[in-house]
Structure formats: structure tokens, C-alpha cells
PASE-989255 format. One record per residue (C-alpha): x, y, z negated; residue in one letter. Coordinates in steps of 0.25 Angstrom, whole numbers, plus 2048, in hexadecimal, padded with zeros to 3 digits. Each point is the difference from the previous one (the first is absolute). Layout:
residues N
+-----+-----+-----+---+
|   u |   v |   w | r |
+-----+-----+-----+---+
|   X |   Y |   Z | A |
...
+-----+-----+-----+---+
***
This chain:
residues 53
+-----+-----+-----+---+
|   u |   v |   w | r |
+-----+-----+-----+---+
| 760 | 7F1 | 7D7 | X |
| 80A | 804 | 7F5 | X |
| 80E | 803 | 802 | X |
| 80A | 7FA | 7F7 | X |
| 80A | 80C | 7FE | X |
| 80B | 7F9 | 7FA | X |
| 802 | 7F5 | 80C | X |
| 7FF | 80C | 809 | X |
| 80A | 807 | 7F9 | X |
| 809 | 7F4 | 801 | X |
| 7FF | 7FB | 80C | X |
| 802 | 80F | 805 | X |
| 80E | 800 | 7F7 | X |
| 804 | 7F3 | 805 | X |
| 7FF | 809 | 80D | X |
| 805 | 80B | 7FD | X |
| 80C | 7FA | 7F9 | X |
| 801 | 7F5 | 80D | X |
| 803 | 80B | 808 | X |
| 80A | 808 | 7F8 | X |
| 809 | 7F2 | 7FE | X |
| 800 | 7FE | 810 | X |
| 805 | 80F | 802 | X |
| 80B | 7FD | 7F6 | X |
| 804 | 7F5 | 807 | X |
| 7FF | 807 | 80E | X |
| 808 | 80C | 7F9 | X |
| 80C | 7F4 | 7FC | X |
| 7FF | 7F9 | 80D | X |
| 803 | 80C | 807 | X |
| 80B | 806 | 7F5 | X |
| 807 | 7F2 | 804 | X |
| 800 | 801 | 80F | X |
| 806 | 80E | 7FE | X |
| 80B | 7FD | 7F8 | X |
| 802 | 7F1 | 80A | X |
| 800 | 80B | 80C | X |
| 809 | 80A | 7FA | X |
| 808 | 7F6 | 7FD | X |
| 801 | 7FA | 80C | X |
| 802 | 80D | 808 | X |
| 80C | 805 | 7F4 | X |
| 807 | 7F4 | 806 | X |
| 7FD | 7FF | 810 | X |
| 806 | 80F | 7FC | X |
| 80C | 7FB | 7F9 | X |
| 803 | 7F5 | 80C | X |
| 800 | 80B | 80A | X |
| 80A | 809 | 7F9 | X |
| 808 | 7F5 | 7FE | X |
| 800 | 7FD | 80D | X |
| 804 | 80E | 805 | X |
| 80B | 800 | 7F6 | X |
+-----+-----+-----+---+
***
């Protein structure tokens, strides 16, 4: 049985690669509901002042 190193090696960096693109999407994903929930807090915040005004 031989091993043929250069599919090994790209089938193991398409891997490898794979699962660095799907953290930087996780990473942007969550960036995105941070700022939407900061957001959305800054002006539940701003309601309530306004209110007691």
C-alpha cells in the first residue's frame, strides 16, 4: 500500500483551512449580535431617561 503524500497533504489543508473560515465566520457573527445588543440596550436606556425626564 503506498500513501500518496500530496493528496494527503491537501485534503488535510483543505481541513485545516475549512475550519479556520468557519471560526472567522463565528468570530463575525458574534461581532454582529454585540454591536445589535449594545445597540439595542444604548436605546431601551435612552427610552427610559427620557421617560423620567
Amino acid at each position: 500500500m503506498e500513501i500518496n503524500w500530496v493528496e494527503a497533504w491537501q485534503i488535510s489543508g483543505i481541513g485545516f483551512g475549512l475550519v479556520f473560515v468557519i471560526l472567522a465566520i463565528l468570530a463575525v457573527v458574534t461581532w454582529l449580535f454585540s454591536l445589535l445588543l449594545n445597540k439595542k440596550s444604548s436605546d431601551n436606556d435612552q427610552a427610559e431617561a427620557r421617560k423620567k425626564e
